[in-house]
N, C-alpha and C positions, 0 to 999 in steps of 0.2 A: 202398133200400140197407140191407142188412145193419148189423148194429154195427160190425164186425169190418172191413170196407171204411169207415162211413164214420169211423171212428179212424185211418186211414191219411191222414198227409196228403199222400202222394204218389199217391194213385187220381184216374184221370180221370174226367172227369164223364161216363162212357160212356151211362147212362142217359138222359139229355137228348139223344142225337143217333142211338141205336138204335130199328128199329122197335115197335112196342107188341107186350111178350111177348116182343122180343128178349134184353132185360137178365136176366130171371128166368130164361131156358133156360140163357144162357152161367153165369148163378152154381150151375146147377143142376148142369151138367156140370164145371164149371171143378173142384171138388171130385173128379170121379170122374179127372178128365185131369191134375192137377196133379204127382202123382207120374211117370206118364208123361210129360208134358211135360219135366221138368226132366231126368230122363236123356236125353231124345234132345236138348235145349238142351247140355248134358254133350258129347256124341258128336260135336256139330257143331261143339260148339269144340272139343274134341281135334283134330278131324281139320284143322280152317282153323289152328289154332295149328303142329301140326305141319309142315304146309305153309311156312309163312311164315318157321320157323325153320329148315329146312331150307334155305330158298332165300335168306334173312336176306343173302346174300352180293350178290346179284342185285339186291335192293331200294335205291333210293333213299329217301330223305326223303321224296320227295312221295306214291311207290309205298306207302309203310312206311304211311301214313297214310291209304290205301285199303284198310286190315283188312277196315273192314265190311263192303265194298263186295265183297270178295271169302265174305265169310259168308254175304252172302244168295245170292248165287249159288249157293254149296255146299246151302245149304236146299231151293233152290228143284230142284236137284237131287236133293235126297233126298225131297221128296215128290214130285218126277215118280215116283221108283222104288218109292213106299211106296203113294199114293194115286192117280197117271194125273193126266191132261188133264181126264180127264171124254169126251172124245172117244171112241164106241165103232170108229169107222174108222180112228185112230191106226193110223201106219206106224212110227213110231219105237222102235228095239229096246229104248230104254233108256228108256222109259217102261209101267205098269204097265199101263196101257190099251189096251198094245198087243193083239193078239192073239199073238202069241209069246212075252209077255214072261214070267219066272219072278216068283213073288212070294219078295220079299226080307226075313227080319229086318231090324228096325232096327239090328241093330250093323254086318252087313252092309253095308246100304243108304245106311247111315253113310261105312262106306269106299270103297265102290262110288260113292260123290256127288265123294269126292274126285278118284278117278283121272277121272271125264268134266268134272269143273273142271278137272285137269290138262293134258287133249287138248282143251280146247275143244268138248264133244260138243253137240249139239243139246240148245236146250230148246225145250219145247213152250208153245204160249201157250195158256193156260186157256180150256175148250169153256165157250160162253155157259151152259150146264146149269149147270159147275161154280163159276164166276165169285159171287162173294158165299158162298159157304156151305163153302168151303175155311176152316177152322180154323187160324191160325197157331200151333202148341203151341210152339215155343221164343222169342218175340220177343212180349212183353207191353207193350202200349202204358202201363201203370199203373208197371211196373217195381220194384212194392213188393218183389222178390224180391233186389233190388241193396244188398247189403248193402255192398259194397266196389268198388274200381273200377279196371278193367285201362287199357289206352290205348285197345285195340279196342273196350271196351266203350262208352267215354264217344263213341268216334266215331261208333260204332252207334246210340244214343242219338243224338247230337247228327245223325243223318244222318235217324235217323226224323222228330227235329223240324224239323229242314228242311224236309221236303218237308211236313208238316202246317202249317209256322211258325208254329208252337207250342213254344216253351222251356219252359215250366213245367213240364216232365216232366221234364228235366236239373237244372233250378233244383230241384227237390225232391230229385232224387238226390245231387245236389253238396251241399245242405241237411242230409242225414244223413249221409251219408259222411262229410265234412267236423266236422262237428260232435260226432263219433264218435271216439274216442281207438281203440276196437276196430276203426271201419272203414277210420281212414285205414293204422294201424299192418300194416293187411292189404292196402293196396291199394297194388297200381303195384309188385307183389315183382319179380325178377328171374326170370325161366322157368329152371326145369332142363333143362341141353342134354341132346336126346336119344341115347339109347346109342344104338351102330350095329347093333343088330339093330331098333330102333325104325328108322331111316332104312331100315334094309335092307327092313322090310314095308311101307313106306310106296312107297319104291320101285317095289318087283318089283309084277308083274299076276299075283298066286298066283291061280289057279281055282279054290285047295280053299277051300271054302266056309266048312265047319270054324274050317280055319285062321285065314282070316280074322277070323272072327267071335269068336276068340279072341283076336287078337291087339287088335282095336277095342274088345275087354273090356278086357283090358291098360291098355290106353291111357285109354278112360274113370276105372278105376279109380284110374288115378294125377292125370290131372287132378280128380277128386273130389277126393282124396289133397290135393292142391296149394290148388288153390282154392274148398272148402266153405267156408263162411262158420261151419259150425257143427262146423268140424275141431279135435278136441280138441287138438293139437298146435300148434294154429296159436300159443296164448300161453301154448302149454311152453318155457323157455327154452333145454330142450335139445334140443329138438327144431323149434323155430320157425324155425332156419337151415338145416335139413338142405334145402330144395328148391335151393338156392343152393349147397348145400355148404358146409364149414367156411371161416367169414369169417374174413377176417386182421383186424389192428390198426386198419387205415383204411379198410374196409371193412361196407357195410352190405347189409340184403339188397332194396334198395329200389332202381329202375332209375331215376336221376336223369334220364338223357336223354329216356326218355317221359316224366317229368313236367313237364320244360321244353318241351319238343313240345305236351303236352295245355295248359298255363297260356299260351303261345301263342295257340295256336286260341282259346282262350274269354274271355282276357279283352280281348279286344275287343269284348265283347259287356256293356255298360253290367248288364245284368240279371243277367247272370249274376255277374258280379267282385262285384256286391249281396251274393249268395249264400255269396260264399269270405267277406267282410267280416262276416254273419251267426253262421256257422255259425264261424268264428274267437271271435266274443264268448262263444259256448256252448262251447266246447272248452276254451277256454285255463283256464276256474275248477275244471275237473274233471280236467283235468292236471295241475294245480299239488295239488290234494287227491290225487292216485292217488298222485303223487311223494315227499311230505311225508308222508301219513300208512301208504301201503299198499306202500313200497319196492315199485313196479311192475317198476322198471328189471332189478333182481337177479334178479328170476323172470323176464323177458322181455327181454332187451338189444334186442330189434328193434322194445321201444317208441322209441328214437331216429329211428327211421322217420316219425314223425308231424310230428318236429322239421326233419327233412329236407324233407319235403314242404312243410312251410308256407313255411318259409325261402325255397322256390325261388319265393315270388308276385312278381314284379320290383315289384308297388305298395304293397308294404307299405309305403313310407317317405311313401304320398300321403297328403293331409289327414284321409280319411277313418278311416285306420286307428288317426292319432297319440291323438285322445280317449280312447278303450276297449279296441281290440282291439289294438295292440300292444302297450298297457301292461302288458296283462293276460296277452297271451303271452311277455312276457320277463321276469315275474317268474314263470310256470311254465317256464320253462326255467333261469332261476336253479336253482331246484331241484333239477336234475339232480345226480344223483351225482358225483364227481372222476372215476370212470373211463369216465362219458358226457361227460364233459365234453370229456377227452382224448380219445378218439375223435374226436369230432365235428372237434375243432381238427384231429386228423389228416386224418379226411376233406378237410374244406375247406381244406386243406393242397396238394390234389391240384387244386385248381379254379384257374383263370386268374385274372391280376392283374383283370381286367373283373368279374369275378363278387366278390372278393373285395371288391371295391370299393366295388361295389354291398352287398353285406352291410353293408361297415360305414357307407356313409351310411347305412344302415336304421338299425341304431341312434344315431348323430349325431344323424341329423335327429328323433328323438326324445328325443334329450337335449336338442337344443337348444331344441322347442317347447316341454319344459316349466320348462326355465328362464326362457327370454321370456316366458311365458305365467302366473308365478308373480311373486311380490316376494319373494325371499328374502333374509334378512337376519341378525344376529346370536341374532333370540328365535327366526324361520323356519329351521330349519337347512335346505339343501338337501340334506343329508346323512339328512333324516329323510323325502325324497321319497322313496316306493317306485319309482315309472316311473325316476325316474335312477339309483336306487343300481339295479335291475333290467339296466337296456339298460346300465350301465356292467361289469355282470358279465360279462353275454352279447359287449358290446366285448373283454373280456379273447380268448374266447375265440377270436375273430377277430383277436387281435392276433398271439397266437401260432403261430395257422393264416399268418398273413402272415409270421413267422419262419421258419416248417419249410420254405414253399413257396420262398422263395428260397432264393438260395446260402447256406447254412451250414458253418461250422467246427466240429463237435465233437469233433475230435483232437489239436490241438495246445494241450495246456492245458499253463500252468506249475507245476510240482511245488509242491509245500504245503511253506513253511520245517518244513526239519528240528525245527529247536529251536521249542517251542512260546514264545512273547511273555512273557514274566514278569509274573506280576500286581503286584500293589500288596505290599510288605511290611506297610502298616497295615493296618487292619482297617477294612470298608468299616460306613457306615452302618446297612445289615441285620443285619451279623455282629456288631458293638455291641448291637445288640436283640436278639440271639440268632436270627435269620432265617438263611436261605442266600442264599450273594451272588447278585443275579441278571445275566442276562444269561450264564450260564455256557453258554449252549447256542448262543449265536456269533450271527453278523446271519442277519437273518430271511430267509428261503426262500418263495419263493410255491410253493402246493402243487399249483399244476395245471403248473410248472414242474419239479416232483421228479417228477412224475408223465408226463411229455414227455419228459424227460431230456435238457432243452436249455434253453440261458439265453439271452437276450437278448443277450448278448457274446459268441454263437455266430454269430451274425448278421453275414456280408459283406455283404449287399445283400440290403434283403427283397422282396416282390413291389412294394407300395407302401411310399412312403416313410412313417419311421414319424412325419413331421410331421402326416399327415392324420388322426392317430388324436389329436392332442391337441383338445380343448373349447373355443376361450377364451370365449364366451359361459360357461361351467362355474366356470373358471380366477376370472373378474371375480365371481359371489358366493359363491365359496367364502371361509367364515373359517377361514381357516388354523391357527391358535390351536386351535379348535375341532376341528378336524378331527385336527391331531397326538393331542391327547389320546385320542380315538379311536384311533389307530394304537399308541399306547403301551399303553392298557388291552386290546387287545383284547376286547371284547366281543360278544357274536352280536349283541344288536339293535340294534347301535351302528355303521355301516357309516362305513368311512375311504378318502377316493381316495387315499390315499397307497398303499392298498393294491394299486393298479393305476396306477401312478405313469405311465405309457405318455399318460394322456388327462390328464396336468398338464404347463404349460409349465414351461420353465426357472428362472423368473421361482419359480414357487408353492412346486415344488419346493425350491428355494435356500433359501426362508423356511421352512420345514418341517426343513432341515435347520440353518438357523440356532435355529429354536427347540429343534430337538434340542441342538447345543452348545451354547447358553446355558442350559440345564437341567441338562446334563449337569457345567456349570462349578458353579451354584450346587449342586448336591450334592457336590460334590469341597470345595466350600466348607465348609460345612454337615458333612461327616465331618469335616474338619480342625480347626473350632472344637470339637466333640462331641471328636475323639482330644486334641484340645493339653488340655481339662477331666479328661479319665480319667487321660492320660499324665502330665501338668504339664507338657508341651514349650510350647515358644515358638509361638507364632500365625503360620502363614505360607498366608494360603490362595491367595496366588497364586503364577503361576509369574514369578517376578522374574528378568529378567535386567540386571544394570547391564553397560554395554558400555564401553570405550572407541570412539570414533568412527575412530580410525586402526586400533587394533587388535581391528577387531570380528570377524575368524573365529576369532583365536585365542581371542578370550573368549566369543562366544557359544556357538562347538563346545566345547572344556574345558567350560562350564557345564552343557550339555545333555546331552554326554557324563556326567558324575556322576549328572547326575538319573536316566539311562536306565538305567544301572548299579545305583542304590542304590535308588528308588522310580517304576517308569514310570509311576504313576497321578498323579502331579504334574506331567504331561505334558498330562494332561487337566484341569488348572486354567486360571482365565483368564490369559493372558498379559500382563504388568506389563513396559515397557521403559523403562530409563533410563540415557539419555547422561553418562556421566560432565562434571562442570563445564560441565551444562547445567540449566535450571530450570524444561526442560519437564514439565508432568505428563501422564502417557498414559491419555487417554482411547477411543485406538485411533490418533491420528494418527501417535503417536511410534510405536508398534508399526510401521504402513505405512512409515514412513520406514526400521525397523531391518530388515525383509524386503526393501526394495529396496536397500539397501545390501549387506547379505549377498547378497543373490542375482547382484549384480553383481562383488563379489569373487572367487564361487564358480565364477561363468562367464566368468573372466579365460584367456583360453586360453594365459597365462603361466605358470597353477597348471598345466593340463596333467589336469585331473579332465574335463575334457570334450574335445572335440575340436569344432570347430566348421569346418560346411559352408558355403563362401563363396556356393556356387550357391544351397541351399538357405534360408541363413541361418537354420539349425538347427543347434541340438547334437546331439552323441550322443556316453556312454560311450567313454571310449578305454582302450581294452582295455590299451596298454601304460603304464595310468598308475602313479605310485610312490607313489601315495597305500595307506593301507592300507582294508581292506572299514569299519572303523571312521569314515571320514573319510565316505564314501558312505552310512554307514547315518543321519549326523547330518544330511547333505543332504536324505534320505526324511523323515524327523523335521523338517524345516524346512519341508519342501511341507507335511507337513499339517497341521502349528501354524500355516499360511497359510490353508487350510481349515477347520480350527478355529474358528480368529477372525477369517472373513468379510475375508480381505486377500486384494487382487489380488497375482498375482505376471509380471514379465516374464521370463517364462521360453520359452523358444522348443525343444522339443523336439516330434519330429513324432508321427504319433496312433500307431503302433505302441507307445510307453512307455507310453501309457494302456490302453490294448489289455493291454499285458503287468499293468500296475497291478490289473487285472479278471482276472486267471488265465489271458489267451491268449497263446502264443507268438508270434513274428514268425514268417512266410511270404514266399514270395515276391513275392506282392502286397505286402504294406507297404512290398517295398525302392521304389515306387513314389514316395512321397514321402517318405522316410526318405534314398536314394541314386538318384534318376530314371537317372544315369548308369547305372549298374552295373545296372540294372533295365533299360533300354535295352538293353545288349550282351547281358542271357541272354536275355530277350524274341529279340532276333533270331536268336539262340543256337536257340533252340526251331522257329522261324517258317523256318529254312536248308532251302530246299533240295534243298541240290547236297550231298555227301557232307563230313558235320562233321568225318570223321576225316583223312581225307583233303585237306582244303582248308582246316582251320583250325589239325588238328594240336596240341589243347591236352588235359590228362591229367589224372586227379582232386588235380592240387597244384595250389595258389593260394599266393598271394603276398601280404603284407602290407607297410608298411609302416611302423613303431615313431615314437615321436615326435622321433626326432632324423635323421629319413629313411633307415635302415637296413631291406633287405628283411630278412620273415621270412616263410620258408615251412612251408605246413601242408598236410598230408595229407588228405583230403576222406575220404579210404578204407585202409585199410592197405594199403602201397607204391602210393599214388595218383601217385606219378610214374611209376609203369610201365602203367599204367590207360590208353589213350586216350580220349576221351570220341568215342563215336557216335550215330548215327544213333536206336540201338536205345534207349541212356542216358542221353542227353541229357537230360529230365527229371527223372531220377535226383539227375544233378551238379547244375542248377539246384534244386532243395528243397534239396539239402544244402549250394553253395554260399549259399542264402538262410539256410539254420536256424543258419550257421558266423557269419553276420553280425551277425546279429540277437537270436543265444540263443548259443551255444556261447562266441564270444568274448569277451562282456561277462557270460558266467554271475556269477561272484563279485562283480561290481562292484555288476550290477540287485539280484543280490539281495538286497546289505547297505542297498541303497537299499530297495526294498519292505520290510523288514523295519523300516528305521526310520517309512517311510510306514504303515504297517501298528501301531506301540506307539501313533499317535495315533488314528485312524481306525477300528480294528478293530472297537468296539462303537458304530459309527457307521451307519445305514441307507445310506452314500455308494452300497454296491455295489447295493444294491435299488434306490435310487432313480434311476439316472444309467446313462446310456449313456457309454460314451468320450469321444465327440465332445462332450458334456456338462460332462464332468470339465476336459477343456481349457480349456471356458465358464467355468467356475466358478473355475478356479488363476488363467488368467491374461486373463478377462475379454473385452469384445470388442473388437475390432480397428476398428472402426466406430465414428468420432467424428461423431455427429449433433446439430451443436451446436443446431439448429433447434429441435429436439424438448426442449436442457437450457433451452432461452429459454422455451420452452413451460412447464416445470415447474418453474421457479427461482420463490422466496418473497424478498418483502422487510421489512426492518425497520427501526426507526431513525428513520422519519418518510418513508423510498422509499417509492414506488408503480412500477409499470410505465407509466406517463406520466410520472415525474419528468424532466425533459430529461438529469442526470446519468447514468441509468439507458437512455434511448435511445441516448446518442453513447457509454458503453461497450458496450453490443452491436453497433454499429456497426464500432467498432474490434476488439471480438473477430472478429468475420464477415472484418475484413480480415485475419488475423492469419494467417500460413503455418503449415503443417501441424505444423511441428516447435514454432512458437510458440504453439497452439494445444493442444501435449502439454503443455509446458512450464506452463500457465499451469492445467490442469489437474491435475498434478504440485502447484503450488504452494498451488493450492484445496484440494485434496483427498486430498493424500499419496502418489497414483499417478497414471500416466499412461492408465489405463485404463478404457473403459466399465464399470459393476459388469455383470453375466448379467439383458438384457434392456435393453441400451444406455445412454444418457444419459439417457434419459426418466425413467430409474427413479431417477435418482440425486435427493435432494435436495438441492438447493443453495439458500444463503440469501445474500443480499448487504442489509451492512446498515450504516448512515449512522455513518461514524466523523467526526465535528464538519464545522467549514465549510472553506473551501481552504485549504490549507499545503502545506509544499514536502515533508512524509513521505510514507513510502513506502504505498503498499495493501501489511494483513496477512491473517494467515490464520488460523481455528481450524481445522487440518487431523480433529481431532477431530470436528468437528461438520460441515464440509462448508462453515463460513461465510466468508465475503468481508467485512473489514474496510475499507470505498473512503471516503475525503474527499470531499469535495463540491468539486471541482476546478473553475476556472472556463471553464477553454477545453481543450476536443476533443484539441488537440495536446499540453497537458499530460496531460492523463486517459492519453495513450496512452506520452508519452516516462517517467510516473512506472511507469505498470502495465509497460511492458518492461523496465525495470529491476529492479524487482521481482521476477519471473519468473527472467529470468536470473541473480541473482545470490542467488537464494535459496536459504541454507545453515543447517541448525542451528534451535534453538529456543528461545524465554526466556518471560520474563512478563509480560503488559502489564496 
C-alpha cells in the first residue's frame, strides 16, 4: 500500500482479500479513472436526487429512507447503457450489448438510467464473462472521497455495510465528518428546490439527444455547485446560504428532519454512537478555538449548522458523554457570538415542548453530575467550574427558546412614568470623591434578551414550566455572598448565576436580593455619616418613623410623604420603627408589626382605597375612590419598604398587579382570576353561537357601579351605545371591555401606586431577578403552613434539647392547634402570619428556657424569631398559658 492510502484511516484492507496482482492494477487505474469516476458519481446523484424531490410528495418516511436503494438501481442502469451485460446475444434495447443498441455519452446515459428507473424497464443480470471484472466507478468501498454527509449518503453507506457487515467504513466516515467543524457545517444542507424547467426536463421523454445532454450538464453543474466539498463558496458567508435561499431569523440552512431520521437509524448501533462520542471530544477544542480566536461565525453564520447537528444526538445527556465530551462542547458553544445565540434560541423556539425538553435535561443532567461529583464549598467556588458556568450559559439559551415557543404577550406593555423618580438632593458617596454617580444607566438588561426583544414577563405560558429549569442540587452549594459580588463587579472571568436567575430557586434568589438591600442600606449609611462631616447636619442614617399606634396612616403617610418630596434616597435607608409610649427597640420585629398594621388600615374597605372581592377575596383599585394619586403613591412606597426590609406583607391582590408592577398590561386572560365572574360571561360572550346581536342585544356601553351603588356608564367606543356588539366584534368588545377594567379605569390610581413602588425598588435587580408569580412569593410570602418541616428546623436554648419532655408536649399542642391558632401563634413568634419564600423550613425559629414553672405568660423576640417558654409543669397548663398568649397579644416593652 501506498503512503498516500495507508495515511487514510478510512481505507479498507482491500489488499488482504484481493487476488495476487489484483491490488496493484486497481491502484494503477484508480489514478487514470478517478476524475472520471467522480463526474459520473456527480450525474447519478443529480439524477436520483432529482427524482426523489420531485416526487418528495409521494414518499413516506420509510419510502424516504430507501434513497440508496433507489441509486443503485439508477447505476446499475447506467451501466447496462454505458457498458452491456457482457452478453453478446442480448435482446434487450436498453442495454449496450444489444445488437441494436446506440452507444450513449455519459451524461446522457445518465438521464436515460433515470427515465427506465421511472418505467420499471428491464435489467439485465450480468453474462458469467462479465461477472467480477465490472469496475464499480461511482460507489467506493474505502469512501475516503466523503468529506461530508447527506441522508442518502450515510444510508448508502450504511446499506453497503450491511450486506458486507462490516461498519467500520461508516464508523470512519462518521469519524471525520463528525469531528470536522468543515464537514459537519457542510453536511445534511437543505436541497435547492428545482426550477420548473428542471422538473419540466426531467419530466418530458425529449429524443434530442443534444438537448438532453445539456440539460444533465446543467444539472451536474449545479449539484457540483451545491455539494463539492471543495466549493469555494461553501464558507463564504455570503454566499454559503444561497442553495437554500435567503435564511430568515430562525432559520438555518441545515435539514433538521434528516438529521433526526439519520441519529435514529444509527444510534442503535453500540459501535457506532462510539464514534458520534469520539469524534465529539476532537471537535468541541477546535470549535471553541475557531470561535474565540478566528470570529468564524461573522464570515460563515451556517457555522451554527454544526451546533445544530450535535444538539439533535438524543444521548448526549447518557453517562458517557457527561466526563469530556459535553463539557467540552458547551463551553465551545458558550462562545458563540449574541447574534448566534439568538438565532439558535429562535430556532429551537420552533421545536415541540418533547424536544425542548430534552435539550434541557441535556444540560441539567450535566450540571447536576458535576455538582454531585465535586465538593464545592466556600474556598471551591462552583462558580469557578467551567462545565457548569458552560451548560448554565447554553441553559439560558433554551430558556428563552422555551419563552418564544409558548404563548407570549409583547404588546400590551405599561407606559414608562411621565415624570422621571427624583434622585437624592444630597450628594451620593462617589460625587463626594468626585466620581459619577453610578447606577445611572437603570436595572440591568440581559443581553441575549435586548437581543430577542422579549422578556420573561412576555411570557403567558411557556412550552415547559419554567420550574424545570431551576438546579437545586446547584441552588444547595452555591454561596450566595460570593456569588452577588460577582454580579455587582461584573467581570469576564468571574461568572454569576444571578446572571441567569431562571436556574435559581426562590429561596437563593431572595438572599441575593437581600444582600443587595442590606448593601445598599449601609452605603445610604455610610454617605450620610461622610455628608452630616462635610455639611455639619445632624446624623440621621436611618429611615425613622415614630408612629402613634391608633393613628398610624396619618402618621406613617405624612412622614413618608415629606421624605419622598424633600430626599427619595432616604427611602432607601434601613427602616427604624417606633411606637409611640412603647419601649420596644426595632430590630425588625417592631418594623413587621408596623407593616401589618398599616396594611390592615389601608385595606379597610371602610377607607374605600380598595375595593375588595367577596368571591375572590381579593382587592383591587376602586376606580371611584376620593383618595388623591398621593395617598396611592405612599401605599407603592410601603410595598416596597416591605421589600426592602425582608417583611412579609398580607396583602391579597391578584397576579395581574404584579403583572402590571413588571411593565404588562391587564388582558383578558387576567380578568380570570382578577374578576372569574365577568371573565365567565365574555368567555361565553365569545364561545355563542346563535347570533350575539340578535339574542343578546348588548352595545359597546358598559355599566359601572361607584362606591355608594350608583350606576355609571362608559363608552367602550365613541357613541358605544348605538354600536351593537356581533358576531363579527365580539372580540373587539371583549379586549376593550377587558383593557377598561384592568388599565383604563384604575390608570391614575396604579400609577401613582407603581410610581411610589418604583422611588424604592428602582435601583434594585427585583425586575431581573423574579417572575410575578415570584413577586407575590416574596411581598406576601407562602400560604402553606408546614409546621412539620418548622419542628424540623427550630434550635433550642436555655438548657432545651429536642427530648426535653417540655419541648415534646409543646409540639404536641401546637400540631393540635386550629388553622387560625396556628397563624396566630405564628404572628406572635414571629411578627407575621406568614411562611418567609420557601416555607417554614427556612424560617429559624429558636425556643428557649425562660426559668422553671410560673403562672407568666410565654414571650417573644419577634426580632429574632425567639420563643421565650417557662418550663411549665403539666401539658394543660403549657397549652391554657401559650393560648392566652397568642390571643391577647398586643404591643411591645422590655424585659
Amino acid at each position: 500500500m501506498n503512503s498516500d492510502d495507508g495515511d487514510c484511516e478510512c481505507a479498507l484492507p482491500q489488499a488482504e482479500t484481493s487476488p495476487a496482482g489484483g491490488y496493484d492494477r486497481i491502484q494503477e487505474e484508480s489514478d487514470i479513472e478517478n476524475t472520471e469516476a467522480s463526474r459520473i458519481a456527480v450525474l447519478i446523484e443529480t439524477a436520483a436526487m432529482s427524482f426523489i424531490t420531485l416526487h418528495a410528495s409521494n414518499l413516506n418516511g420509510l419510502q424516504f429512507r430507501k434513497r440508496a436503494a433507489a441509486k443503485h438501481l439508477i447505476e446499475r442502469y447506467y451501466h447496462q447503457l454505458t457498458e452491456g451485460c457482457g452478453n453478446d446475444s442480448c435482446w434487450n434495447a436498453w442495454c449496450s450489448s444489444s445488437r441494436g443498441s446506440h452507444r450513449l455519452d455519459n451524461n446522457a446515459a445518465a438521464v436515460k438510467a433515470l427515465e427506465l428507473y421511472k418505467i420499471n424497464a428491464k435489467l439485465c443480470d450480468p453474462h458469467p464473462s462479465k461477472k467480477g471484472t465490472t469496475m464499480n466507478h461511482c460507489v467506493r468501498d474505502d469512501f475516503k472521497d466523503v468529506n461530508y454527509l447527506t441522508e442518502e449518503k450515510v444510508y448508502e453507506i450504511l446499506h453497503i455495510c450491511g450486506e458486507k457487515e462490516d461498519y467500520s467504513p461508516l464508523i470512519r466516515v462518521i469519524g471525520r465528518v463528525f469531528s470536522s467543524a468543515e464537514g459537519l457545517v457542510q453536511s445534511f444542507r437543505r436541497s435547492k428546490p428545482p426550477t420548473k424547467e428542471e422538473l419540466k426536463s426531467l419530466q418530458s421523454k425529449d429524443e434530442d439527444k443534444d438537448e438532453d445532454e445539456e440539460e444533465a450538464a446543467a444539472c451536474s453543474a449545479a449539484a457540483m455547485e451545491e455539494d463539492s466539498p471543495g466549493s469555494s463558496s461553501r464558507l463564504d458567508g455570503a454566499a454559503s446560504g444561497d442553495n437554500v435561499g435567503k435564511l430568515g431569523p430562525d432559520e438555518v440552512s441545515v435539514d433538521i428532519d434528516a438529521v433526526r431520521r439519520v441519529y435514529q437509524r444509527l444510534l442503535s448501533n453500540d459501535k457506532i454512537e462510539a464514534a458520534f462520542l469520539n469524534a465529539l471530544v476532537y471537535l468541541s477544542p477546535n470549535v471553541e478555538c475557531d470561535l474565540t480566536y478566528h470570529n468564524v461565525y461573522s464570515r460563515d453564520p451556517n457555522y451554527l449548522n454544526l451546533f445544530v447537528v450535535v444538539m439533535e444526538n438524543s444521548n448526549l445527556h447518557s453517562p458517557d458523554y457527561l466526563e469530556i465530551a459535553l463539557p467540552q462542547f458547551c463551553r465551545a458553544m458558550s462562545k458563540l457570538p449574541l447574534p448566534a445565540l439568538a438565532k439558535l434560541a429562535r430556532l429551537w423556539s420552533h421545536y415541540s415542548a418533547k424536544q425542548i425538553h430534552r435539550i434541557m435535561e441535556t444540560f441539567q443532567q450535566l450540571i447536576t453530575y458535576k455538582v454531585v461529583s465535586n465538593e464545592f464549598n466556600s474556598r471551591n467556588l462552583v462558580n469557578d467550574d467551567d462545565a457548569v458556568v458552560a451548560a448554565t450559559k447554553c441553559l439560558k439559551i433554551v430558556y428563552y427558546a422555551n419563552v418564544m415557543g409558548g404563548e407570549v404577550d409583547t404588546e400590551h406593555n405599561e407606559e414608562e412614568d411621565e415624570e422621571p423618580i427624583p434622585e437624592s438632593s444630597e450628594l451620593t458617596l462617589q460625587e463626594l470623591l468626585g466620581e459619577e454617580r453610578r447606577n445611572k444607566k437603570g436595572p440591568r438588561v440581559d443581553p441575549l434578551e435586548t437581543e430577542l426583544t422579549i422578556r420573561t414577563s412576555d411570557s403567558r405560558r411557556p412550552l415547559i414550566p419554567f420550574e424545570e429549569f431551576v438546579n437545586e442540587p446547584l441552588n444547595e452549594v452555591l454561596e450566595m455572598d460570593k456569588d452577588y459580588t460577582f454580579f455587582k463587579v461584573e467581570t469576564e472571568n468571574k461568572f454569576s448565576f444571578m446572571t441567569c436567575p431562571f436556574i435559581l430557586n426562590a429561596v437563593t434568589k431572595n438572599l441575593g436580593l437581600y444582600y443587595d438591600n442590606r448593601i445598599r442600606m449601609y452605603s445610604e449609611r455610610r454617605i450620610t455619616v461622610l455628608y452630616s462631616l462635610v455639611q455639619g447636619q445632624q446624623l440621621n442614617p436611618y429611615l425613622r418613623l415614630k408612629v402613634r399606634r391608633d393613628h398610624i396612616i396619618d402618621d406613617a403617610l405624612v412622614r413618608l410623604e415629606m421624605i419622598a418630596m424633600e430626599n427619595p434616597a432616604d427611602l432607601k435607608k434601613q427602616l427604624y420603627v417606633e411606637f409611640e409610649g412603647e419601649q420596644g427597640v426595632d430590630e425588625g420585629g417592631v418594623s413587621k408589626e408596623f407593616f401589618q398594621l398599616v396594611v390592615e388600615e389601608i385595606f379597610n374597605p371602610d377607607i374605600g382605597m380598595f375595593a375588595y372581592d367577596e368571591h375572590t377575596k381579593m382587592f383591587w383599585f376602586n376606580p371611584s375612590s376620593f383618595e388623591n394619586e398621593g395617598q396611592f403613591t405612599l401605599i407603592g412606597i410601603v410595598l416596597g419598604l416591605a421589600i426592602y426590609n425582608n417583611c412579609i406583607l398580607d396583602v391579597h391582590f391578584p397576579m395581574v398587579v404584579y403583572r402590571k408592577l413588571m411593565g404588562k398590561k391587564g388582558t383578558f386572560r387576567d380578568l380570570a382570576d382578577s374578576n372569574p365572574v365577568l371573565y365567565q360571561s365574555l368567555k361565553e360572550l365569545l364561545e355563542y353561537e346563535g347570533s350575539v346581536e340578535e339574542d343578546m342585544m348588548i352595545t359597546f356601553q358598559i355599566s359601572q357601579t361607584d362606591l355608594f351603588g350608583n350606576p355609571l356608564m362608559y363608552d367602550l367606543r365613541e357613541n358605544g351605545d348605538q354600536i351593537p356588539v356581533t358576531n363579527e366584534n365580539r372580540k373587539e368588545f371583549v379586549a376593550q371591555y377587558a383593557e377598561y377594567m384592568l388599565n383604563k379605569s384604575v390608570e391614575k390610581q396604579f400609577k401613582a401606586f407603581r410610581r411610589g413602588f418604583h422611588m424604592v425598588t428602582n435601583e434594585s435587580p427585583l425586575k431581573y431577578l423574579f417572575r410575578p408569580e415570584e413577586i407575590e412569593l416574596l411581598i406576601c410570602g407562602s400560604r402553606n403552613l408546614d409546621f412539620q418541616a418548622l419542628e424540623e428546623t427550630t434550635e433550642y436554648d436555655g438548657g432545651y434539647s429536642r427530648d426535653s419532655r417540655i419541648i415534646k408536649e409543646f409540639w404536641e399542642t401546637l400540631h393540635s392547634f386550629a388553622e387560625e391558632q396556628k397563624r396566630l401563634f405564628l404572628q406572635f413568634t414571629t411578627g407575621t402570619d406568614r411562611a418567609p419564600v420557601g416555607g417554614l423550613g427556612k424560617l429559624k425559629m429558636i425556643i428557649a428556657k425562660n426559668g422553671p414553672d410560673t403562672d407568666r405568660l410565654p414571650t417573644s423576640h419577634t426580632c429574632f424569631n425567639v420563643l421565650l417558654l417557662p418550663e411549665y409543669d403539666t401539658k394543660e397548663k403549657l397549652r391554657e398559658r401559650l393560648l392566652k398568649a397568642i390571643l391577647y397579644a398586643k404591643g411591645f416593652g422590655m424585659l
